[in-house]
Each structure stands twice: as C-alpha cells, then as structure tokens.
One Martini backbone bead per residue (centre of mass of N, CA, C, O) as a GRO file, in nm:
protein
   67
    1UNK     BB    1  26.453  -3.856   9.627
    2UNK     BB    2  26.581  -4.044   9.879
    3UNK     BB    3  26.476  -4.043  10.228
    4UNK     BB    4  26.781  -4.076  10.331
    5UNK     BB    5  26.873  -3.824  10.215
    6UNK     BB    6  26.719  -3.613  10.319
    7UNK     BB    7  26.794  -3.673  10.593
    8UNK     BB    8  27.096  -3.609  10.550
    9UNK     BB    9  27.070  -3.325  10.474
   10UNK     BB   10  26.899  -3.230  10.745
   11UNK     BB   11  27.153  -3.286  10.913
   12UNK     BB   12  27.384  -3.132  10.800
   13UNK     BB   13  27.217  -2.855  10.823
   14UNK     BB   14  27.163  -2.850  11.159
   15UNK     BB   15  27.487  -2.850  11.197
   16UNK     BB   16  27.568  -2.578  11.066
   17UNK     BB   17  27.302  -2.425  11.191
   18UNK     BB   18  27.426  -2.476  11.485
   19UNK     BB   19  27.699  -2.543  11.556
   20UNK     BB   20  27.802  -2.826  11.579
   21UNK     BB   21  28.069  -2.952  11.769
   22UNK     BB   22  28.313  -3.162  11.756
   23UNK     BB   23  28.238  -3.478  11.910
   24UNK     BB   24  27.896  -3.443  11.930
   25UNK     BB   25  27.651  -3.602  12.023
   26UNK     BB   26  27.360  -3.813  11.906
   27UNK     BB   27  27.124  -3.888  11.860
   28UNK     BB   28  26.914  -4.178  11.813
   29UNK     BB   29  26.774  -4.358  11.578
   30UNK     BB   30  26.514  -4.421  11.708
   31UNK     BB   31  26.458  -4.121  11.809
   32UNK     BB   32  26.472  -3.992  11.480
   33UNK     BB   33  26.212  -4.206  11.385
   34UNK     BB   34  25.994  -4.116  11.561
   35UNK     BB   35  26.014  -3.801  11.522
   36UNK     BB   36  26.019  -3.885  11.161
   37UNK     BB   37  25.810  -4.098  11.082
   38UNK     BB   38  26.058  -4.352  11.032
   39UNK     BB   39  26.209  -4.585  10.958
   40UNK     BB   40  26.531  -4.716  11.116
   41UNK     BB   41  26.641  -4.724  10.844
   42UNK     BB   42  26.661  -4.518  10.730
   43UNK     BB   43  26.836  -4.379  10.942
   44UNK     BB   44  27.050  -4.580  10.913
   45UNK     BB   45  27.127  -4.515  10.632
   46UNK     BB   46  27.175  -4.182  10.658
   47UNK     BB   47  27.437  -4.265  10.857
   48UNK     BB   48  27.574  -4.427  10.650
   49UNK     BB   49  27.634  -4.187  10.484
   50UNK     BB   50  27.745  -3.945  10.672
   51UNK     BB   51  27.978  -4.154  10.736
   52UNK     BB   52  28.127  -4.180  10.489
   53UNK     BB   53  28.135  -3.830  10.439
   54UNK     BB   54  28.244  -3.732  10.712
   55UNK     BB   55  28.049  -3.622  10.936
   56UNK     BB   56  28.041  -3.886  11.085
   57UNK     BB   57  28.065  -4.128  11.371
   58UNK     BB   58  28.076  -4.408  11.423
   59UNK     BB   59  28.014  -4.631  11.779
   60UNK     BB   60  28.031  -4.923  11.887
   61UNK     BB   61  27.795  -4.879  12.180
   62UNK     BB   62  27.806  -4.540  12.161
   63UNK     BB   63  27.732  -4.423  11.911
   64UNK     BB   64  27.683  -4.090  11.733
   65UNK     BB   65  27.905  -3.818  11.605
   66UNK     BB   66  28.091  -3.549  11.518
   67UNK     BB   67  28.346  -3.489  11.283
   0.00000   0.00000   0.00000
C-alpha cells in the first residue's frame, strides 16, 4: 500500500475519529509532513486524494478544509 494512502487513511480516520466538522480548517501541509516525517509530496500527494475523494476542499491561498 502506498505511503500517501496510508496517510489519507490516516487522516480520514482521525477526521472522523475526532468528529471534526465541516468547514473546520486542516493544518498546512508542511507541518504534517514534518509531524509524520515524510517528504511534502507525499503529504500533498495524500491530501490531492482525500481532496478528488471529497473529503477535504483545497483553496488555493487559503488552505485545506473538511469537506
């Protein structure tokens, strides 16, 4: 399994885990790449999944939120 599905996994599961509700901004990308330390594609890879799947909303400029 490829590590940037396993992070979309992950991050799926902790969105629903946590009960965060939509709209509520996600932390950027960069920061979740060093949290998890993995390169910054692989996260932005993860969140261009979660984001095609309708999960999250990218803006560009503004962030990444729950969809």
């Amino acid at each position: 399994m490829p590590l940037y599905f396993q992070i979309a996994e992950g991050i799926r599961a902790d969105l629903r885990r946590n009960n965060i509700p939509a709209g509520s901004k996600l932390t950027t990308e960069g920061h979740l790449a060093r949290e998890l330390n993995v390169a910054p594609g692989t996260v932005r890879q993860a969140m261009q999944f979660l984001a095609k799947n309708q999960i999250v909303v990218r803006v560009q400029g503004s962030g990444t939120y729950v969809a």
